[in-house]
C-alpha positions as a Python dict, from the first residue, in 0.01 Angstrom:
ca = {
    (1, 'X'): (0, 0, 0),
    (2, 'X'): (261, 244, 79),
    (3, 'X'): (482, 158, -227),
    (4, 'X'): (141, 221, -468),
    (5, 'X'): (131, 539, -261),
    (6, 'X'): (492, 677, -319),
    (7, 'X'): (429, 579, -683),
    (8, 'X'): (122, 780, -652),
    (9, 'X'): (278, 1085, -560),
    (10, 'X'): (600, 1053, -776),
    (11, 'X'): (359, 1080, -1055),
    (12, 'X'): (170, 1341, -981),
    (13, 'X'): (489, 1551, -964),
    (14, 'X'): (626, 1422, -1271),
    (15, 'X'): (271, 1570, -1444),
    (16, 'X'): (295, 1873, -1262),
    (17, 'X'): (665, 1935, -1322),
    (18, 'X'): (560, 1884, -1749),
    (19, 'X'): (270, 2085, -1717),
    (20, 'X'): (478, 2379, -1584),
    (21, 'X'): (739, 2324, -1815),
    (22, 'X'): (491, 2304, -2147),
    (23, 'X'): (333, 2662, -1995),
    (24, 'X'): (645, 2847, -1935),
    (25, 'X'): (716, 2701, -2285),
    (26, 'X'): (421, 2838, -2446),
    (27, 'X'): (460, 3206, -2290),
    (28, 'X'): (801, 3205, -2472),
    (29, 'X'): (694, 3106, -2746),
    (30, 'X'): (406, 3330, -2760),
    (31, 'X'): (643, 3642, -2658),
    (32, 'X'): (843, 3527, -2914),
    (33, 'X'): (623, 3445, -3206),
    (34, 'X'): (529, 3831, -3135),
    (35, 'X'): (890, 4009, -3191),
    (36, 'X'): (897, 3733, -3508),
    (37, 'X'): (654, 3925, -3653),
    (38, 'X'): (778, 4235, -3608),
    (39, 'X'): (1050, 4105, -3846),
    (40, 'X'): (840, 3931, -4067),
    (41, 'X'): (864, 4060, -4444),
    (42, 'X'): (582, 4152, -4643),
    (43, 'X'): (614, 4218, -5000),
    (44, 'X'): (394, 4488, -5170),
    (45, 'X'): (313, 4418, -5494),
    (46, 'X'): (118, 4694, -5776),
    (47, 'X'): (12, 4477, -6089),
    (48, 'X'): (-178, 4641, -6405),
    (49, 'X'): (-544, 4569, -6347),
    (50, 'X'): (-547, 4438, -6715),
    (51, 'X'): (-244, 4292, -6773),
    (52, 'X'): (-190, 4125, -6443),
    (53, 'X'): (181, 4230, -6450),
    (54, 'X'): (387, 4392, -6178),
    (55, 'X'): (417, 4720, -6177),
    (56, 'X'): (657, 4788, -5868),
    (57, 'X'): (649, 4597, -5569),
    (58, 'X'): (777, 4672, -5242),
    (59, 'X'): (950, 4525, -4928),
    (60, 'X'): (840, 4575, -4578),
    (61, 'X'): (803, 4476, -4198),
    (62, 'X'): (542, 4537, -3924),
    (63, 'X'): (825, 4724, -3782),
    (64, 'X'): (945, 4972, -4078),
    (65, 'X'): (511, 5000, -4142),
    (66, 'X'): (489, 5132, -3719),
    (67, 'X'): (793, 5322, -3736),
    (68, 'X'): (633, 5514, -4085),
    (69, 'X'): (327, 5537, -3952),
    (70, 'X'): (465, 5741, -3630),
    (71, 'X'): (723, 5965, -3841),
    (72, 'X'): (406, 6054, -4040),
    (73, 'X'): (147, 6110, -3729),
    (74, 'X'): (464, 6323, -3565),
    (75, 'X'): (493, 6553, -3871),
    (76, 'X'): (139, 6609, -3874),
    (77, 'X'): (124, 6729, -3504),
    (78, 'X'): (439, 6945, -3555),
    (79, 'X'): (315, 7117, -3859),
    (80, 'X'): (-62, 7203, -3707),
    (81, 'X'): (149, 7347, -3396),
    (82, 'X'): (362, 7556, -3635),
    (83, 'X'): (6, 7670, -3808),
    (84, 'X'): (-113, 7794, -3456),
    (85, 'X'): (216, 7945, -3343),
    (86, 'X'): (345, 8138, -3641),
    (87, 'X'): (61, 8243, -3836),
    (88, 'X'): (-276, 8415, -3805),
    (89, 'X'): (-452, 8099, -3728),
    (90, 'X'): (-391, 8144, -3423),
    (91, 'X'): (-682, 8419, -3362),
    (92, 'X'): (-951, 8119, -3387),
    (93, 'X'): (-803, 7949, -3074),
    (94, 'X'): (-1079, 8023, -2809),
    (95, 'X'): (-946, 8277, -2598),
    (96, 'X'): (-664, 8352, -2781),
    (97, 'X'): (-867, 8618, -3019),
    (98, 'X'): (-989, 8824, -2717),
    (99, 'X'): (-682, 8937, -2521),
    (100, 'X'): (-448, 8945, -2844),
    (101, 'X'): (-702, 9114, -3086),
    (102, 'X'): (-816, 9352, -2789),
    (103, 'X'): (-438, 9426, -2781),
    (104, 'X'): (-388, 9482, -3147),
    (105, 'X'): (-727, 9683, -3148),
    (106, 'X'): (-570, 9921, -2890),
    (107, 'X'): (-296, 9975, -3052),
    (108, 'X'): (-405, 10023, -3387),
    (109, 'X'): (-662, 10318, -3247),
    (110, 'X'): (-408, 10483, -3099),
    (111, 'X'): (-195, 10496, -3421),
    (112, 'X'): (-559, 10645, -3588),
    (113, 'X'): (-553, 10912, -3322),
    (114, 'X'): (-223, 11036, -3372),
    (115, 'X'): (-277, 11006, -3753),
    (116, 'X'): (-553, 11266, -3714),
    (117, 'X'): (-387, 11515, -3459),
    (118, 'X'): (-159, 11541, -3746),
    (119, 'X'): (-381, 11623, -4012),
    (120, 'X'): (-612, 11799, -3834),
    (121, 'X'): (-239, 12021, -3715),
    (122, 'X'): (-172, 12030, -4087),
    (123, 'X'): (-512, 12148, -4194),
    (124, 'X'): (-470, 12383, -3955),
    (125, 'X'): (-136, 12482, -4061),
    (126, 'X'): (-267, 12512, -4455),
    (127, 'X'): (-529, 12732, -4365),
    (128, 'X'): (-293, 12994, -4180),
    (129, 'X'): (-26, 12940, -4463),
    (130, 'X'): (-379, 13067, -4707),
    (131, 'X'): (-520, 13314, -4507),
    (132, 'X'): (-209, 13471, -4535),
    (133, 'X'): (-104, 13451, -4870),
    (134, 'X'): (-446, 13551, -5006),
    (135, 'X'): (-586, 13790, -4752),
    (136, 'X'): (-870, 13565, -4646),
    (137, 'X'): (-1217, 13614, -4761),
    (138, 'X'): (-1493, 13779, -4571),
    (139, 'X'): (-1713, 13498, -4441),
    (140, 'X'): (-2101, 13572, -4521),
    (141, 'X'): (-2206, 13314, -4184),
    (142, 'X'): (-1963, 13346, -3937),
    (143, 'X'): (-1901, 13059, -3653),
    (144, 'X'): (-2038, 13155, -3336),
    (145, 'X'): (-2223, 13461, -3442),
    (146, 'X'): (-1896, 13644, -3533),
    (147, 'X'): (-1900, 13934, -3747),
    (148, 'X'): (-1633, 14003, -4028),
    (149, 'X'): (-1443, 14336, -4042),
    (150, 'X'): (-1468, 14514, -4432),
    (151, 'X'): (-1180, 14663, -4544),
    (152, 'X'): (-1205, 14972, -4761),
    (153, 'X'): (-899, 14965, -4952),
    (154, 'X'): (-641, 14753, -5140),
    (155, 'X'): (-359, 14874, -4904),
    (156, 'X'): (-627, 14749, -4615),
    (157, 'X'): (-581, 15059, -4399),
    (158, 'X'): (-905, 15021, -4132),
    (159, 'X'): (-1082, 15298, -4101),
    (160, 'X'): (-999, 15468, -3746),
    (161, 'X'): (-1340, 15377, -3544),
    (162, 'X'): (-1345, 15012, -3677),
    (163, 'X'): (-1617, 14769, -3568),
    (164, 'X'): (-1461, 14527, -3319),
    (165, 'X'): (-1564, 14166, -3422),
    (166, 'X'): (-1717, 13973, -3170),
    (167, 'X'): (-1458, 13683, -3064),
    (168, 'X'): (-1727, 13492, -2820),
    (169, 'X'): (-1625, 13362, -2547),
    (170, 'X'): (-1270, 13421, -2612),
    (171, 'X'): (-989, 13477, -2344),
    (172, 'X'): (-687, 13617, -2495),
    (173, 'X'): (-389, 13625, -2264),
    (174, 'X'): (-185, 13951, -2289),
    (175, 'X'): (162, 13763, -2504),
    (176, 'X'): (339, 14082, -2254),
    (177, 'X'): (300, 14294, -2025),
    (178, 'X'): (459, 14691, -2027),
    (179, 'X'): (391, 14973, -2155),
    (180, 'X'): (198, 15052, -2467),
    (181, 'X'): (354, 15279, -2691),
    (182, 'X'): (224, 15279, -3005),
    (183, 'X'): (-176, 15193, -3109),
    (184, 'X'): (-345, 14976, -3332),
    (185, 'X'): (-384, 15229, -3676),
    (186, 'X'): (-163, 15511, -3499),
    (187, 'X'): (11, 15556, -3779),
    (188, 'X'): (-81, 15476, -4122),
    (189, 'X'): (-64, 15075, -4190),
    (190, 'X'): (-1, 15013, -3840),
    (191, 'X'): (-201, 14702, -3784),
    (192, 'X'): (-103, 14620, -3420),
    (193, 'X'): (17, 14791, -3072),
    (194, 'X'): (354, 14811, -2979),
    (195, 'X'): (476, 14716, -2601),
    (196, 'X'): (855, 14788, -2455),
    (197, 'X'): (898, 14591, -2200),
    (198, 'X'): (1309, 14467, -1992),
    (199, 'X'): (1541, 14310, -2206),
    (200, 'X'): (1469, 13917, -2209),
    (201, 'X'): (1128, 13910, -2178),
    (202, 'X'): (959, 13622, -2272),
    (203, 'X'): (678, 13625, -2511),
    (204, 'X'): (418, 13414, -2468),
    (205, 'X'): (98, 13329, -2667),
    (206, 'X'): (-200, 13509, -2662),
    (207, 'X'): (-423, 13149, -2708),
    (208, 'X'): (-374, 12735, -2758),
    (209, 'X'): (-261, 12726, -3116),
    (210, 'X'): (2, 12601, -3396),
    (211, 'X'): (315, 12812, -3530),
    (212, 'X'): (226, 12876, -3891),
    (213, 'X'): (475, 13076, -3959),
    (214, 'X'): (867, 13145, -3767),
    (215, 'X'): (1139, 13309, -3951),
    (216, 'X'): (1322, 13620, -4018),
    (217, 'X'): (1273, 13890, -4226),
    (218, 'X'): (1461, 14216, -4339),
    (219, 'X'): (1175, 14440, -4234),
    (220, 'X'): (1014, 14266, -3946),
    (221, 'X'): (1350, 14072, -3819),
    (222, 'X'): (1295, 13716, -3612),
    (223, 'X'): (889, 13683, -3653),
    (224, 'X'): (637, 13393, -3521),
    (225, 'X'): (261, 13342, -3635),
    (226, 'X'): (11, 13142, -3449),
    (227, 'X'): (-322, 12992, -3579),
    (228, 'X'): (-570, 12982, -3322),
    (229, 'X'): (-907, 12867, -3347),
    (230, 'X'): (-1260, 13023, -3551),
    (231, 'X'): (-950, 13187, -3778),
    (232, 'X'): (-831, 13372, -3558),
    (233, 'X'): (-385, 13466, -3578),
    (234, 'X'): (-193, 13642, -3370),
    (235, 'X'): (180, 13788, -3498),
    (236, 'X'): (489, 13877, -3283),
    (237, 'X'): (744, 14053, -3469),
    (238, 'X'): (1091, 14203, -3356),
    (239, 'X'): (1224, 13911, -3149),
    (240, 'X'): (1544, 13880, -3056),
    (241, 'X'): (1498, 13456, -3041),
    (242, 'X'): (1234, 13220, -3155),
    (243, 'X'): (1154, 12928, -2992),
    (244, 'X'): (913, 12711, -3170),
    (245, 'X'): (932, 12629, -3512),
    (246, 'X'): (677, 12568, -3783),
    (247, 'X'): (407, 12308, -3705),
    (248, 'X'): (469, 12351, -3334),
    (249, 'X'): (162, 12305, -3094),
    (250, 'X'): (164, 12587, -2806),
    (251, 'X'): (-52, 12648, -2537),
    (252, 'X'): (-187, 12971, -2408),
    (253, 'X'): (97, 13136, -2169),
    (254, 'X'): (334, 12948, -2308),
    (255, 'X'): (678, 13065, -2389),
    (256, 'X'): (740, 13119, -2775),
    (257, 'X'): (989, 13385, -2804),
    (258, 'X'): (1225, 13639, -2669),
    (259, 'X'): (1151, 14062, -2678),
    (260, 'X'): (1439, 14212, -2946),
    (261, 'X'): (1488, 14478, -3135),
    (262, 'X'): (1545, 14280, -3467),
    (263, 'X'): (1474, 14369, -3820),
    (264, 'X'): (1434, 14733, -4045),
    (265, 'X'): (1098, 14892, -3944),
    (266, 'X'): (1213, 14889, -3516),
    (267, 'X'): (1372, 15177, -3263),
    (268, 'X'): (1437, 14978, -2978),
    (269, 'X'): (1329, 14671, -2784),
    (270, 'X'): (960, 14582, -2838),
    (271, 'X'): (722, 14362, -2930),
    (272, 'X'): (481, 14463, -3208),
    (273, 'X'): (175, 14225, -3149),
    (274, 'X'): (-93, 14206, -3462),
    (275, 'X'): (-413, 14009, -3393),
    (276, 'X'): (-581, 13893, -3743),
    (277, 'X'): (-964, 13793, -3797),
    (278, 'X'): (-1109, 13639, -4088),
    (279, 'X'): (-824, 13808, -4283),
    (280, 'X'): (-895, 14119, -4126),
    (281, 'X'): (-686, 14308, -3892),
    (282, 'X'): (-822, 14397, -3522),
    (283, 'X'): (-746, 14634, -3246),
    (284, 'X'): (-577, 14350, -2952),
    (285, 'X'): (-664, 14651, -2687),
    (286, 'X'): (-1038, 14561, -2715),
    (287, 'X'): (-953, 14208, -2605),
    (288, 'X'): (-652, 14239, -2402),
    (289, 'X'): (-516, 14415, -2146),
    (290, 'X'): (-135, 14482, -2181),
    (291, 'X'): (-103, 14691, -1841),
    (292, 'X'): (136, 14512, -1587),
}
């Protein structure tokens, strides 16, 4: 009994020592069988659909067909990121559009604005440069209920008791302040006042406006001409310096040049200070008070 026992048992480890053996076996095989068709060649092979013949054929693995297939899905993903990253494309990305664009928007706007301060400056600037080439014309509806000033003759002397246009609203800062010498019309062609005041005096402007005009002349020596708004200009001749130069925003009070004695038509240092409506000459004394 014992001995069919022990024979028993030595049998039943004998089976389950082979059965181990043939399922370790199989696993390897099976692991194996897999990287054996990896390398297992394929050939690809065009024929003519009529003719049955072979056109081209090619040779390949499961290995070269994986390793072509991710080269190709890897370019694909690199060239939609490049689409999104360097080009405008990138605006459709949901939230992408409404910080960058807003940006962009801002931007641009601003660049609008300072497009038009500079023709609306230059407009500005054209219609001085005109109004004093050609005299200006006498307006028949004047802004703000302003009445034009007729002149009676070509060399546009104004007759002594002219009618002061009415500027509004207008504050016109005194450009300096001393004493008044000379009158508007207080000699013949005399179209401003004349003011001494100490040496170095700076002249300042009579309203906000642009420099039209600032040069020299023979006559009137270092001369600047502001164009202020509602054509209105004001003129400050015989300085000694200048400084602003054409197209040249200034605001009222603001420094633009220095008292002299330059040019022909002077006797000493003064400013002679011409304010111009419509293209007409006005007395400044009605709108400004020159007394220090």
């Amino acid at each position: 009994m014992s001995q069919s026992l022990n024979l028993y048992n030595f049998i039943c480890h004998k089976f389950i020592l082979i059965f181990s053996e043939l399922t370790m076996a199989s696993e390897l095989k099976k692991e194996k069988s897999f990287r054996e068709k990896l390398g297992t060649k394929f050939r690809l092979v065009l024929l003519n659909d009529e003719t049955l013949s072979e056109v081209r054929s090619f040779r390949l693995t499961l290995q070269t067909i994986y390793i072509a297939l991710s080269t190709l899905v890897l370019l694909i993903s690199l060239l939609i990121v490049g689409l999104f990253v360097f080009t405008p494309i990138k605006r459709f990305l949901p939230g992408y559009a409404d910080i960058k664009g807003n940006v962009e928007f801002v931007k641009l706007k601003n660049q609008v604005s300072e497009m038009e301060e500079i023709i609306d400056a230059q407009t500005v600037y054209i219609d001085g440069l005109t109004n004093m080439v050609t005299g200006g014309e006498v307006s028949s509806s004047i802004e703000e209920g302003l009445d034009a000033v007729e002149l009676p003759s070509e060399d546009r002397v104004v007759p002594a008791e002219p009618t002061a246009p009415r500027i509004g609203a207008y504050y016109l800062m005194a450009p300096l302040k001393g004493e008044l010498v000379s009158g508007f019309l207080d000699r013949k062609n005399h179209l401003g006042v004349d003011i001494v005041a100490p040496k170095n005096s700076p002249i300042k402007a009579t309203k906000d406006g642009i420099v039209i005009s600032s040069d020299w002349s023979f006559e009137t020596g270092h001369s600047i001409t502001l164009q202020h708004q509602s054509n209105l200009i004001s003129i400050y001749k015989h300085n000694s310096k200048l400084l602003k130069k054409n197209g040249d925003k200034v605001l009222q009070g603001e420094s633009i040049a220095i008292i002299g004695n330059t040019g022909e038509l002077t006797s000493g240092p003064h400013l002679h200070f011409e304010l111009w409506f419509d293209g007409n000459p006005i007395d400044p004394e009605q709108y400004i008070d020159f007394k220090k």
